[in-house]
N, CA, C and O of each residue as an XYZ file, in Angstrom:
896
protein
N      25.492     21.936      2.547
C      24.563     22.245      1.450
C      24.768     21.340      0.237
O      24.183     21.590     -0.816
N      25.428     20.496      0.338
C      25.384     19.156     -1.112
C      26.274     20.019     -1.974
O      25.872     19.843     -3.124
N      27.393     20.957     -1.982
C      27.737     21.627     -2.946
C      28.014     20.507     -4.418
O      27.591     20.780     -5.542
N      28.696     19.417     -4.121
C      29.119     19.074     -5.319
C      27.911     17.983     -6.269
O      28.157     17.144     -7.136
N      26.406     18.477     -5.597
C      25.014     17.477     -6.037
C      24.497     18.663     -7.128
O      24.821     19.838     -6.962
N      23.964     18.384     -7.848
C      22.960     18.930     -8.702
C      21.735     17.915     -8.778
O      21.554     16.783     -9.225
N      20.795     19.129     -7.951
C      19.021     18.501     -7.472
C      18.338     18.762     -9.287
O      18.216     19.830     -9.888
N      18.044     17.527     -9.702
C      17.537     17.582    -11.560
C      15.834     17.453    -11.099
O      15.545     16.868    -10.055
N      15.233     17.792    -11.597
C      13.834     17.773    -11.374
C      12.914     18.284    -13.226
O      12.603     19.388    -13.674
N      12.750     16.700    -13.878
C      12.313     17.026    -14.910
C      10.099     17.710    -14.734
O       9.301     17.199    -13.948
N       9.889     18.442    -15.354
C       8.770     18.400    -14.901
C       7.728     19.049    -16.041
O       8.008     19.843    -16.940
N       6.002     18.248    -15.597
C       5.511     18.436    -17.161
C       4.013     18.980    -16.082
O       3.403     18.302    -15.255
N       3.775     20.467    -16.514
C       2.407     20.631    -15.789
C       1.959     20.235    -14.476
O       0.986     19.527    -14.215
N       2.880     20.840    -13.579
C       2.905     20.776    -12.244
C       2.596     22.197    -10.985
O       3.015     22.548     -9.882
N       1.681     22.609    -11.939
C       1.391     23.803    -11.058
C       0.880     23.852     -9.994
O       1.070     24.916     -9.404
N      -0.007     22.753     -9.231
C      -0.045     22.491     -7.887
C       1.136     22.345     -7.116
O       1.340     23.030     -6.113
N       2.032     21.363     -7.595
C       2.935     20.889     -6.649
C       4.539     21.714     -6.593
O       5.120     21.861     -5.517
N       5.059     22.152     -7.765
C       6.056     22.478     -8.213
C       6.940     23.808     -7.059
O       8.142     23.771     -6.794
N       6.136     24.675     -6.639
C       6.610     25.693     -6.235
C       6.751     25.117     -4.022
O       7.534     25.482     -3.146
N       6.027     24.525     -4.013
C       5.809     23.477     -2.600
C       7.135     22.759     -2.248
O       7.828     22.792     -1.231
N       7.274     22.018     -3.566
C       8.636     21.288     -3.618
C       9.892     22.071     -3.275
O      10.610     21.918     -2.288
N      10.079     23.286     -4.670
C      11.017     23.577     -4.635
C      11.346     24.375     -3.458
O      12.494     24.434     -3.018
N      10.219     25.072     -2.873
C      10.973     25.783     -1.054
C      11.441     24.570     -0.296
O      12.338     24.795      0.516
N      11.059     23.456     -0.386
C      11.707     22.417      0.851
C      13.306     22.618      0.141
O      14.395     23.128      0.406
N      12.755     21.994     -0.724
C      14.511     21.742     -1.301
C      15.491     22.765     -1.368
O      16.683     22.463     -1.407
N      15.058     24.102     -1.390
C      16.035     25.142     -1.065
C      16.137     25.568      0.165
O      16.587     26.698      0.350
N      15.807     24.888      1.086
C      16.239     24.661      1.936
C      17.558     24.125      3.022
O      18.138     24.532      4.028
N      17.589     22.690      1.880
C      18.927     21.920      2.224
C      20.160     21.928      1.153
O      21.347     21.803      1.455
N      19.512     22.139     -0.456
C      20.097     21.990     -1.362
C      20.069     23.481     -2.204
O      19.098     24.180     -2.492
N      21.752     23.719     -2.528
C      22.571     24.790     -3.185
C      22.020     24.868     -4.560
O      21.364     25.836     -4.944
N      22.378     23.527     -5.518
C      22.142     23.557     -6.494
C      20.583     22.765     -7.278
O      20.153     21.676     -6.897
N      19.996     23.517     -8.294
C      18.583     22.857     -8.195
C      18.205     23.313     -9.816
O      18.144     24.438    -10.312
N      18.041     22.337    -10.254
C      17.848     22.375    -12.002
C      16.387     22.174    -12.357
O      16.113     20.981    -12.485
N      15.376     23.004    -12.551
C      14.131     22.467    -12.810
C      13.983     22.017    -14.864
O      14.564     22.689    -15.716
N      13.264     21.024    -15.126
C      13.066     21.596    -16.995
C      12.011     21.273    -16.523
O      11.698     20.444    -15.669
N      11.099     22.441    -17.522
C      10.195     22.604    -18.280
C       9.508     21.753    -19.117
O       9.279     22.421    -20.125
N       9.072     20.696    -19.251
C       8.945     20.225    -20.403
C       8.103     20.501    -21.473
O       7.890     19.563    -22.241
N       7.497     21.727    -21.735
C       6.785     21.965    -22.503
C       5.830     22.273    -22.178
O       5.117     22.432    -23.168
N       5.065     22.581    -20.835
C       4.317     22.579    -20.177
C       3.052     23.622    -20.849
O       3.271     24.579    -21.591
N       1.689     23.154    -20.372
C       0.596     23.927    -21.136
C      -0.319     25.172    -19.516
O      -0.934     26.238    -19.537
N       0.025     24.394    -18.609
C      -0.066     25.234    -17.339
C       0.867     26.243    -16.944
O       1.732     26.722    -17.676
N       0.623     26.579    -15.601
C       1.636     27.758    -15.154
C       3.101     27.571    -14.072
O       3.596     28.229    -13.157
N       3.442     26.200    -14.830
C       4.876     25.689    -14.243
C       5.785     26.396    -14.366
O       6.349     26.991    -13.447
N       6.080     26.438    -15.598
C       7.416     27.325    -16.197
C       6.900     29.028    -15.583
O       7.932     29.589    -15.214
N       5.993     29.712    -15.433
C       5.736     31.085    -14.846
C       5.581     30.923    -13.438
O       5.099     31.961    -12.985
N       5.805     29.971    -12.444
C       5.964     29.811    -11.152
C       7.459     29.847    -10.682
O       7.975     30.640     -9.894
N       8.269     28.358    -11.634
C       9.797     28.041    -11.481
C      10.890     29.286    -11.621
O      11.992     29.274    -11.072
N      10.255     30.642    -12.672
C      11.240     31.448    -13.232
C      11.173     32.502    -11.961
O      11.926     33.468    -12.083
N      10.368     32.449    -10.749
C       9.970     33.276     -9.958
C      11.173     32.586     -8.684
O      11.344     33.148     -7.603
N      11.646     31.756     -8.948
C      12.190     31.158     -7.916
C      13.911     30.761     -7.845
O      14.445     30.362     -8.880
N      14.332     30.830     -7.188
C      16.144     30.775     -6.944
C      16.314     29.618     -7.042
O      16.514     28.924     -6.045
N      16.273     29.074     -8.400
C      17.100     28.142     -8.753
C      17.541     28.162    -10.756
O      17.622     29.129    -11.513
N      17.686     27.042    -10.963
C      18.225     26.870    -12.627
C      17.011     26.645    -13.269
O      16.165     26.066    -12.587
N      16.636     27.028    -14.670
C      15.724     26.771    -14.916
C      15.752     26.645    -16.739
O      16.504     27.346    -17.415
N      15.111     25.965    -17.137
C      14.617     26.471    -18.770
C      13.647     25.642    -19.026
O      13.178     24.927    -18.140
N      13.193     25.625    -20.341
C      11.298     25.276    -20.753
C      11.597     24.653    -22.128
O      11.783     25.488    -23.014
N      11.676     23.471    -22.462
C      11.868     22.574    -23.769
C      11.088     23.413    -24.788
O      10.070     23.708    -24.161
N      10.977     24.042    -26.180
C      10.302     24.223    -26.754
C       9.049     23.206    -27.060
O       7.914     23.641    -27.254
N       9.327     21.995    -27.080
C       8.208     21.413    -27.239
C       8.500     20.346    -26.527
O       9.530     20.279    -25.854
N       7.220     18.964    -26.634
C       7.212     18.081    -25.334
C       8.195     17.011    -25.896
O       7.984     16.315    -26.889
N       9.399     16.988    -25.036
C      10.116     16.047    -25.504
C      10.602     14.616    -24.779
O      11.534     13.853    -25.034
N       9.168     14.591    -23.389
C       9.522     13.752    -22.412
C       9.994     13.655    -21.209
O      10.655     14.644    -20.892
N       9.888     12.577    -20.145
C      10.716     12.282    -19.089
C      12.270     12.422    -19.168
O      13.114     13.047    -18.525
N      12.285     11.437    -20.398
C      13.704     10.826    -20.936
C      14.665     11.912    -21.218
O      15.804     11.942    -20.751
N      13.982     13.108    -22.273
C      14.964     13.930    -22.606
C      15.437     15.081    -21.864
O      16.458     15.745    -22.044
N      14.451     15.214    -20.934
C      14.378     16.388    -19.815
C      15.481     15.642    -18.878
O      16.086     16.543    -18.297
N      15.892     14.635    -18.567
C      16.380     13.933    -18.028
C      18.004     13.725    -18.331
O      18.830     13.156    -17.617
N      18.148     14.218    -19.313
C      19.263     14.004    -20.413
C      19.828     15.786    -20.270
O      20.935     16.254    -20.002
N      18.792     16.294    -20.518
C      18.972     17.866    -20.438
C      19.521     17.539    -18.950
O      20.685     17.144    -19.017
N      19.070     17.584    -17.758
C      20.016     17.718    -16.364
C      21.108     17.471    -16.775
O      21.879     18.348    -17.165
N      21.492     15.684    -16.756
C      22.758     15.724    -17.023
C      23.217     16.098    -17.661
O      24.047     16.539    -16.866
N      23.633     16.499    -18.745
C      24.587     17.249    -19.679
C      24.710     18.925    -19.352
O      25.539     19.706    -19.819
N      23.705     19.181    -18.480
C      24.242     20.096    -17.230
C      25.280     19.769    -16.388
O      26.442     20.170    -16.315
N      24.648     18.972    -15.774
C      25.379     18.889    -14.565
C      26.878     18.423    -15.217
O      27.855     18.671    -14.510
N      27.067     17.892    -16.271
C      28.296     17.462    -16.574
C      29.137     18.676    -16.993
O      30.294     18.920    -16.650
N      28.383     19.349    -17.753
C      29.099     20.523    -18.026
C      29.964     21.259    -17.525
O      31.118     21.535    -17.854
N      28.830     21.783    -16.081
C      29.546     22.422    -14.627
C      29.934     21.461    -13.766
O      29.727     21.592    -12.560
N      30.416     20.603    -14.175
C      31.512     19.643    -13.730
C      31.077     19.097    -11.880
O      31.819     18.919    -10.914
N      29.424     18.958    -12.046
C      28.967     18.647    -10.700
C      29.742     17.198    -10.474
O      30.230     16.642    -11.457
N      29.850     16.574     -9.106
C      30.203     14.918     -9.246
C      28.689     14.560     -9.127
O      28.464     14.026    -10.213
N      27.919     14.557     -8.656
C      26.628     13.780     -8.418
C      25.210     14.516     -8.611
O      24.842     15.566     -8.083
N      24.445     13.604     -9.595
C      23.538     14.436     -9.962
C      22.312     13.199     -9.224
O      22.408     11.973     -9.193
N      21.089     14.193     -8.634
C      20.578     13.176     -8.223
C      18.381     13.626     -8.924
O      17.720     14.664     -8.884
N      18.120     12.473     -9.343
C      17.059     12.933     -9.940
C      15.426     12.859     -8.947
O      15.224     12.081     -8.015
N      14.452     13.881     -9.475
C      13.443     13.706     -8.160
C      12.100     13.878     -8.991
O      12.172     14.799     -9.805
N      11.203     13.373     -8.973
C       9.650     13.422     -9.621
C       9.135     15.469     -8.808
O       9.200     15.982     -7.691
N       8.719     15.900    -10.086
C       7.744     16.869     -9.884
C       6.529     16.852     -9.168
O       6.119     17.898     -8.665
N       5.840     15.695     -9.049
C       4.538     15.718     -8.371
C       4.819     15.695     -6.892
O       3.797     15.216     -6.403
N       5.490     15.905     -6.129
C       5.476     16.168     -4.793
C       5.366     14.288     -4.374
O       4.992     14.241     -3.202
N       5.545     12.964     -4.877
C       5.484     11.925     -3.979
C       6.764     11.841     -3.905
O       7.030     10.726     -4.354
N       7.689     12.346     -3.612
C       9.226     12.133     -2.861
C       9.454     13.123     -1.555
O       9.241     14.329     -1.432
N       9.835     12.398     -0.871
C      10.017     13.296      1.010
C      11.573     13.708      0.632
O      12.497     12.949      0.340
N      11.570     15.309      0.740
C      13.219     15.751      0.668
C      13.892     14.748      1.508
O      14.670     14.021      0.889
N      13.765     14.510      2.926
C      14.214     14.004      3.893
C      15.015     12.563      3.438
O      16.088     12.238      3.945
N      14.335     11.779      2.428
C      14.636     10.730      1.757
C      15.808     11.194      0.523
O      16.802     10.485      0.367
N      15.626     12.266     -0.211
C      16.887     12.718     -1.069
C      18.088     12.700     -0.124
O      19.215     12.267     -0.359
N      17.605     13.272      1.019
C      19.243     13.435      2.019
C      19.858     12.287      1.809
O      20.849     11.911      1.183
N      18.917     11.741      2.581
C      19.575      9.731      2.711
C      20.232      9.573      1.624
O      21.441      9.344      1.628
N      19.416      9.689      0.391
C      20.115      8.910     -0.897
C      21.473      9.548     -0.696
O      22.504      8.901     -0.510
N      21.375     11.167     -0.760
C      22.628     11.940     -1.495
C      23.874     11.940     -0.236
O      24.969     12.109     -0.771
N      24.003     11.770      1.561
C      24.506     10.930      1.735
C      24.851      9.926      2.018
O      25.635      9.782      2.957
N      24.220      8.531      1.053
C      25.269      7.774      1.425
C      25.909      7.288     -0.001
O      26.657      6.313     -0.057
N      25.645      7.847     -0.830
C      26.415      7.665     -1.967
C      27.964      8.667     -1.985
O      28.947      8.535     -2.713
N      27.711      9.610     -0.948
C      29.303      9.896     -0.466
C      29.798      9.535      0.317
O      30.987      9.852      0.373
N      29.427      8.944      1.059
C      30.299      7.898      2.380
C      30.294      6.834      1.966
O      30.929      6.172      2.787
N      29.925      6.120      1.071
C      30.489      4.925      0.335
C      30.606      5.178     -0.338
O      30.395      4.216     -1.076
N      30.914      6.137     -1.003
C      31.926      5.989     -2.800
C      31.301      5.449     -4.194
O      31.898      5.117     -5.218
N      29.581      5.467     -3.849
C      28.860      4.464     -4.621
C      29.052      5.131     -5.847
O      29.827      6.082     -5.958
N      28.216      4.562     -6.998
C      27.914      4.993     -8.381
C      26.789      5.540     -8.377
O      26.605      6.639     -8.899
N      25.548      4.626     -7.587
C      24.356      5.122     -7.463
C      23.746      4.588     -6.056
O      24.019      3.581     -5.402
N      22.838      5.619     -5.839
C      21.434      4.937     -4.805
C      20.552      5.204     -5.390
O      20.546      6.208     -6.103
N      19.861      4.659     -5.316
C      18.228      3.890     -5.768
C      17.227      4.534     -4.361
O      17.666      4.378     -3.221
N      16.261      5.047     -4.527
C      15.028      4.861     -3.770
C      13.760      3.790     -3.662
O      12.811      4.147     -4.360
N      13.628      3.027     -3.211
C      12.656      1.878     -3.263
C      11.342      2.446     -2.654
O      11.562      3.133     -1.656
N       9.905      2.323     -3.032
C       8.981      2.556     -1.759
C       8.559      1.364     -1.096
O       7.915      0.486     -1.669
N       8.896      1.319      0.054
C       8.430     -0.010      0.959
C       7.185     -0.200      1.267
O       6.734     -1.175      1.867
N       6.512      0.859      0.808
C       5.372      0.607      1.518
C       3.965      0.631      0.030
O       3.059      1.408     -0.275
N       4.426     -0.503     -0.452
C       3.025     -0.259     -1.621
C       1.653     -0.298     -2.070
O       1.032     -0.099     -3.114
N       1.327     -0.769     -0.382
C       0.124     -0.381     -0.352
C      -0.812      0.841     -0.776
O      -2.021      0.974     -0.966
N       0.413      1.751     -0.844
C      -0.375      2.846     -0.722
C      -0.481      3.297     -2.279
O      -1.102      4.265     -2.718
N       0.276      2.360     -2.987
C      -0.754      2.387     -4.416
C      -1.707      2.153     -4.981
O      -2.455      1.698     -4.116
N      -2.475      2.158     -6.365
C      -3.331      2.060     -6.482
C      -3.259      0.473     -6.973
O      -2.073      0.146     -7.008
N      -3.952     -0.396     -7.283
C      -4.105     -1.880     -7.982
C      -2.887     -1.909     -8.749
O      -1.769     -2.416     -8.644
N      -3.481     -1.219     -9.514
C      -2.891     -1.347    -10.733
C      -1.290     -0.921    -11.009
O      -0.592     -1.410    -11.897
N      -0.854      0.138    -10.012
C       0.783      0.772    -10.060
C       1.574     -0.461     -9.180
O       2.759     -0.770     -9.308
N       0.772     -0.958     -8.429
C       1.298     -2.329     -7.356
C       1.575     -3.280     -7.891
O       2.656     -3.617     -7.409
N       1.231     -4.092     -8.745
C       0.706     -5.009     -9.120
C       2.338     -4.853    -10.010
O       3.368     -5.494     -9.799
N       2.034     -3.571    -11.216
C       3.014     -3.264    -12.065
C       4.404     -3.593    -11.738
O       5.126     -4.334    -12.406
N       4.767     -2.894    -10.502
C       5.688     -2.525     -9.469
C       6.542     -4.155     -9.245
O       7.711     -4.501     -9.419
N       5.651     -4.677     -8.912
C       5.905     -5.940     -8.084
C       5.875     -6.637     -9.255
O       6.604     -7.590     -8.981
N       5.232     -6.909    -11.253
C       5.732     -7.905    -11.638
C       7.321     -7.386    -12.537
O       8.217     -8.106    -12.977
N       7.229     -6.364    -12.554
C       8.617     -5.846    -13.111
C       9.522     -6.146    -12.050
O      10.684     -6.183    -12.455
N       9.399     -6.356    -10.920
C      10.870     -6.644    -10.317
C      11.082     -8.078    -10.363
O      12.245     -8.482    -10.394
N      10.108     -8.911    -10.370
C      10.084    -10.191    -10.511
C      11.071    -10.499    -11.744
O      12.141    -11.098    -11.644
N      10.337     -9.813    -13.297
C      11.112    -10.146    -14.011
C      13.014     -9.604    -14.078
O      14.048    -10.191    -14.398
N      12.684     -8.190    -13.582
C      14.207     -8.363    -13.423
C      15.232     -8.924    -12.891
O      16.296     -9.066    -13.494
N      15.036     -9.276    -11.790
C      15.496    -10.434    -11.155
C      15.608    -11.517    -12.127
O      16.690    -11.639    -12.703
N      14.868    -12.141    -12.338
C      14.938    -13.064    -13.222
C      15.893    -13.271    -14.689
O      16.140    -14.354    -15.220
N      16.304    -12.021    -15.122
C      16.766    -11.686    -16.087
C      18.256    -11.411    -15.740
O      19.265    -11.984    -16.150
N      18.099    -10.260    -14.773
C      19.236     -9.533    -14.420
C      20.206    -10.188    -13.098
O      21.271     -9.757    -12.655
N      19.464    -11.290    -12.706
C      19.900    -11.811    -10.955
C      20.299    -11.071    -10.168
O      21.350    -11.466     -9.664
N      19.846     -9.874     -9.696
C      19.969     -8.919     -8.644
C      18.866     -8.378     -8.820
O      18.403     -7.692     -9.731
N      18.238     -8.974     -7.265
C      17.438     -8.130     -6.427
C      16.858     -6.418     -5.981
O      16.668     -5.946     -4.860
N      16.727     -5.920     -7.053
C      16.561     -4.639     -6.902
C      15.383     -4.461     -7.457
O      14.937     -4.854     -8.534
N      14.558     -3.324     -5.937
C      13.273     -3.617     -6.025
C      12.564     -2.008     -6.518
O      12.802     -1.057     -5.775
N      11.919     -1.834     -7.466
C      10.875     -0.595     -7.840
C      12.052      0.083     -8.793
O      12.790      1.034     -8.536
N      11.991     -0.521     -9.668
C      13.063     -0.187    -10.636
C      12.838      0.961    -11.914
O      13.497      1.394    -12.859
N      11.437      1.166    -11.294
C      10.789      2.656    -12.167
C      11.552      4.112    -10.988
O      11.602      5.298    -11.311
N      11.902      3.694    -10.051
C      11.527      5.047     -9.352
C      12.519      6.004     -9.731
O      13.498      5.784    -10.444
N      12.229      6.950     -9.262
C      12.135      8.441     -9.890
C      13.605      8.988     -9.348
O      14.556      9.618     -9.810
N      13.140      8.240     -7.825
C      14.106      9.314     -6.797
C      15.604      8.127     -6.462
O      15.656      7.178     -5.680
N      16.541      8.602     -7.289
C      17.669      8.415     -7.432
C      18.871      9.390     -7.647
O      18.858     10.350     -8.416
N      20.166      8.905     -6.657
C      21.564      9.660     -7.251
C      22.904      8.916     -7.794
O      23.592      8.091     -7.194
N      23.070      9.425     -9.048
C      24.231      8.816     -9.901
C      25.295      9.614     -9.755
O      25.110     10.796     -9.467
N      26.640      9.085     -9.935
C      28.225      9.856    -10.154
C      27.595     10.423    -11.522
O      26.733      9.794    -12.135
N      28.090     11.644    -11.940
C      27.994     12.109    -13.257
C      28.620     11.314    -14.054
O      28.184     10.992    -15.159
N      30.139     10.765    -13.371
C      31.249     10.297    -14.270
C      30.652      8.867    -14.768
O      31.437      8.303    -15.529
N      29.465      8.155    -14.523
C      28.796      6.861    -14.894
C      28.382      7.327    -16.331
O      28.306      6.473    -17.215
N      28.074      8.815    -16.643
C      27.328      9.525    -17.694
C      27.155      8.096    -18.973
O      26.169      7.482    -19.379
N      28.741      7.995    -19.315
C      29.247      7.013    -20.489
C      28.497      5.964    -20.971
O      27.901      5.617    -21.990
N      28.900      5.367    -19.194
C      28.260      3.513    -18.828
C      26.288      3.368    -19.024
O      25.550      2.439    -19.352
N      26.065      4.746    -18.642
C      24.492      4.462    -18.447
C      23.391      5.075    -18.993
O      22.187      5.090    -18.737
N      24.651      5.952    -20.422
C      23.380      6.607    -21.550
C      22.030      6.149    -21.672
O      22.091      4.924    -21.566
N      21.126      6.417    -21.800
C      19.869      5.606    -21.952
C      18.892      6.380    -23.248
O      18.654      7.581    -23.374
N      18.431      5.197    -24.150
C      18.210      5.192    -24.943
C      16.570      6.036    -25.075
O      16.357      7.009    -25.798
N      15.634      5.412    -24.247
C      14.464      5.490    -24.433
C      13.766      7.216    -24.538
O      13.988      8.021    -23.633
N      12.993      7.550    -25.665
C      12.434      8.345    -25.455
C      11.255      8.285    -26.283
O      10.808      7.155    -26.480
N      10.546      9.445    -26.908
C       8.783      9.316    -27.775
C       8.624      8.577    -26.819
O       9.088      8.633    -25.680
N       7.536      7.430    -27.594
C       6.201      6.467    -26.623
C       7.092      6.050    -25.736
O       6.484      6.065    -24.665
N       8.695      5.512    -25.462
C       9.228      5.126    -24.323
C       9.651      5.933    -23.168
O      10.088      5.385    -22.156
N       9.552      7.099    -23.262
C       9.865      8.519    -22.413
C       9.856      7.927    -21.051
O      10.881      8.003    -20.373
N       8.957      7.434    -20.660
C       8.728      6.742    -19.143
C       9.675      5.936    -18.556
O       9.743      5.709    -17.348
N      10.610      5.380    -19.643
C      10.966      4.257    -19.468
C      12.694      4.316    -19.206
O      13.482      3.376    -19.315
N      12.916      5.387    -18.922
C      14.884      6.308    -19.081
C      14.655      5.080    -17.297
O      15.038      3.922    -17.129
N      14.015      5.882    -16.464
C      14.718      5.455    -14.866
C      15.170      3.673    -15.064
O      16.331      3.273    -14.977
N      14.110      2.890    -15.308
C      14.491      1.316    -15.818
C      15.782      0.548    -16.452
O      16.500     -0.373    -16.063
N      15.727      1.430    -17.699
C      16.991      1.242    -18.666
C      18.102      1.851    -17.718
O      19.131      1.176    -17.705
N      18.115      2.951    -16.944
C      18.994      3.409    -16.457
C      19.601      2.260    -15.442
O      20.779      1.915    -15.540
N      18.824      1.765    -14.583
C      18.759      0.705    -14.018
C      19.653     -0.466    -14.144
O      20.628     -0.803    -13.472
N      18.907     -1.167    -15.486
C      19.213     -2.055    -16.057
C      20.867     -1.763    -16.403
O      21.616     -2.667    -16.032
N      21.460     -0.676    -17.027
C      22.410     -0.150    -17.090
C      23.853     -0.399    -16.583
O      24.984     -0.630    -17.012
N      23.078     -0.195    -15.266
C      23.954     -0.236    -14.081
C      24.279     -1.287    -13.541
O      25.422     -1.452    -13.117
N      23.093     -2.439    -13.429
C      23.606     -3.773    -13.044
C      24.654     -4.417    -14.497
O      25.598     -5.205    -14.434
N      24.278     -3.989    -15.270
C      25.308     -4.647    -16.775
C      26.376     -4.142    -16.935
O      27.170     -4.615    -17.748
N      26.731     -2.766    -16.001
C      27.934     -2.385    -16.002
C      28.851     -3.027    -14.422
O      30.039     -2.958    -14.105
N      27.835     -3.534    -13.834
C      28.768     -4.287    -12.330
C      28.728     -2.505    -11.346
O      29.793     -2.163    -10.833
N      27.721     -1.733    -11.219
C      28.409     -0.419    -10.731
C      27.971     -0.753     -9.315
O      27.294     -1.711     -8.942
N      28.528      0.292     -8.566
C      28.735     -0.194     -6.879
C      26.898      0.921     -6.726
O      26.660      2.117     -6.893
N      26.187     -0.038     -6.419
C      24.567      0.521     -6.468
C      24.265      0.025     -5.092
O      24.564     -1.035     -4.540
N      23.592      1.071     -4.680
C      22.742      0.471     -3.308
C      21.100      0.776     -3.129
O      20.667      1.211     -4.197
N      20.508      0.722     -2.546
C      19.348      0.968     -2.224
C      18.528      1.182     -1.179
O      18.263      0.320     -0.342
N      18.087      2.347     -1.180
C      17.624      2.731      0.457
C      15.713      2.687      0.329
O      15.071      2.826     -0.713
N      15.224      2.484      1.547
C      13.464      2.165      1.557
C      13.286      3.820      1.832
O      14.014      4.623      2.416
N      11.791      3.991      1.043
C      12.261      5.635      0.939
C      10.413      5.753      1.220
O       9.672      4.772      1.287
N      10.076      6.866      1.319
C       8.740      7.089      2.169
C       7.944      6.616      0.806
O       8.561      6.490     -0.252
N       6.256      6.315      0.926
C       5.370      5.845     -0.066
C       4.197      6.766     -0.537
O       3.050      6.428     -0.245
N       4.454      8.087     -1.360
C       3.567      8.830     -1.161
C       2.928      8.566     -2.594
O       3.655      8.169     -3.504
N       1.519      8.794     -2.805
C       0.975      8.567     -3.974
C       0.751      9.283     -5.034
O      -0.030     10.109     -4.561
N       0.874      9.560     -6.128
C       0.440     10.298     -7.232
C      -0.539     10.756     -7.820
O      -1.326      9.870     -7.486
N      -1.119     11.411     -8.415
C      -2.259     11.184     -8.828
C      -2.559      9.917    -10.034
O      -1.828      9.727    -11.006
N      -3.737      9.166     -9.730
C      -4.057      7.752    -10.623
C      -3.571      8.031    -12.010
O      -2.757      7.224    -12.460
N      -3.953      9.095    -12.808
C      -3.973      9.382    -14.034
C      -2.490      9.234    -14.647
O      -2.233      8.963    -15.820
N      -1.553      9.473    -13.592
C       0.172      9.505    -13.993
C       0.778      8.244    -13.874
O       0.626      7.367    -13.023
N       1.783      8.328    -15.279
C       2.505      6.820    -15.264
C       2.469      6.298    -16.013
O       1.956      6.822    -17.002
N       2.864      5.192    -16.108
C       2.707      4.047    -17.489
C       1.175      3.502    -17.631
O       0.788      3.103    -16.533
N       0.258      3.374    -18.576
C      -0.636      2.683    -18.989
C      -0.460      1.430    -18.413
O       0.080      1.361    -17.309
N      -1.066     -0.191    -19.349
C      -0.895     -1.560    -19.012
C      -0.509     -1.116    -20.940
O       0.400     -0.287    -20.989
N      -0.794     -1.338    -21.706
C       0.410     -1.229    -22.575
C       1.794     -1.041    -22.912
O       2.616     -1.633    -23.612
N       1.774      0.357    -21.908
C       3.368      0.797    -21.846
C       3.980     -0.061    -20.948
O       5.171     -0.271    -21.177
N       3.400     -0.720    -19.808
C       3.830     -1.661    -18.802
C       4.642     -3.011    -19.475
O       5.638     -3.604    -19.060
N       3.805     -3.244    -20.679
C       3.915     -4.596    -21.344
C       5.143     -4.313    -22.287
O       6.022     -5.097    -22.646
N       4.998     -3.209    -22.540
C       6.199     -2.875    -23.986
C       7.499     -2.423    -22.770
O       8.654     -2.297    -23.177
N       7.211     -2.238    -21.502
C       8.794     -2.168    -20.821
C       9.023     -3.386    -20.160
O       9.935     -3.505    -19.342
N       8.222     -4.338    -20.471
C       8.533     -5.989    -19.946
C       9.357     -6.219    -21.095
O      10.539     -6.554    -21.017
N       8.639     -6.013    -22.314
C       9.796     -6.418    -23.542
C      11.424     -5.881    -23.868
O      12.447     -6.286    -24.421
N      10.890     -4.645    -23.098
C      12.285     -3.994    -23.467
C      13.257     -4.336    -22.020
O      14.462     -4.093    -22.091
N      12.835     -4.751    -21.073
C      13.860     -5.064    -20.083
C      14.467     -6.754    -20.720
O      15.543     -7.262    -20.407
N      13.564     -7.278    -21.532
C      14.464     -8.426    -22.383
C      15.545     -8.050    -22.840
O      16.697     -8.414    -22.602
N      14.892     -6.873    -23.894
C      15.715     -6.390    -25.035
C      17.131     -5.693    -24.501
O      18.173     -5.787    -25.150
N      17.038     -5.004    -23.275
C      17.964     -4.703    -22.680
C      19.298     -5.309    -22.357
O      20.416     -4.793    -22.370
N      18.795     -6.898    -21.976
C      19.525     -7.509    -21.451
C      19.921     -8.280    -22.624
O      20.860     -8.663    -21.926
N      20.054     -8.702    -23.412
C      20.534     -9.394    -24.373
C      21.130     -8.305    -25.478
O      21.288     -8.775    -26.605
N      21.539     -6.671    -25.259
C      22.396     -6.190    -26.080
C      23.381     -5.863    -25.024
O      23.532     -6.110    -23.827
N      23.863     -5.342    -25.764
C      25.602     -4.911    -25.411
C      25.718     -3.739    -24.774
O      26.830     -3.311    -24.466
């Protein structure tokens, strides 16, 4: 049952998908942290109906901070590995397994989820996808591909190395920096090809916010 994982699942107005999710996952996984983020639907009155951890941000404070809220859970109750998963239902539990073990049979810091298959995005999330890894590479010289994604597991004990800054208009932007993080700290990271399911169009970064996290994966890399 993953005893020593804590399943983080930040989530904002997910009343289609939310309650779908969480029966798979209590399925395989013990521990399971939903937030709230402020939600204006019937998320938070679905999640409190259900056997797992739960609470509801008073107000909307983001990807980033809901994200921040897990861990400093999971650190608390002294989990070793916290692993994070998108609310909208495009992550296959089956693919969390993978991540969560093989970051214990190799001893990693983190696994990464990549989607291999990006066709099955829309223009515009593809396009995104594919010039952000370009530039990181370029910046960062390691090859690591879909550096937005969602579905990832970290050691808690990285907490220190991979604080991440971004939140307000950058809220979107925690999984990246987290990223970025990790290659600047040298951490033992791997990456597994993970199923390609789609979102709805409306979710995600704009082409503004796209452009202002091209700048900030500069900005990233040239501080300390």
């Amino acid at each position: 049952m993953f005893d020593n994982f804590l399943i983080a699942i930040p989530a904002f107005n997910e009343e289609k998908n939310i309650e779908k999710l969480i029966i798979n996952l209590i399925k395989k996984f013990k521990h399971i942290i939903v937030i709230d983020n402020c939600s204006s639907d019937k998320t938070y009155e679905i999640i409190k109906k259900l056997p797992i951890i739960f609470t509801k941000h008073e107000f909307n404070l983001g990807k980033s901070l809901s994200m921040k809220t897990c861990f400093d859970y999971a650190e608390i109750k002294n989990f070793k590995y916290i692993a994070y998963m998108d609310a909208d239902g495009q992550h296959n539990v089956n693919d969390l397994i993978k991540l969560c073990k093989k970051i214990e049979e190799k001893n990693l810091d983190a696994v990464v989820g990549y989607r291999n298959n990006l066709k099955e995005l829309n223009f515009k999330k593809r396009i995104g996808t594919l010039i952000l890894e370009k530039i990181f590479k370029l910046l960062y010289k390691k090859d690591i591909k879909d550096i937005q994604s969602g579905l990832r597991v970290l050691k808690v004990s990285m907490l220190e190395k991979i604080r991440w800054e971004s939140k307000g208009i950058t809220h979107y932007f925690a999984d990246a920096e987290i990223t970025c993080k990790l290659i600047k700290n040298n951490s033992k990271i791997e990456q597994l090809p993970i199923e390609t399911i789609a979102s709805e169009p409306y979710k995600g970064m704009n082409i503004i916010q796209g452009i202002f996290l091209m700048i900030k994966l500069f900005s990233w890399r040239l501080t300390r």
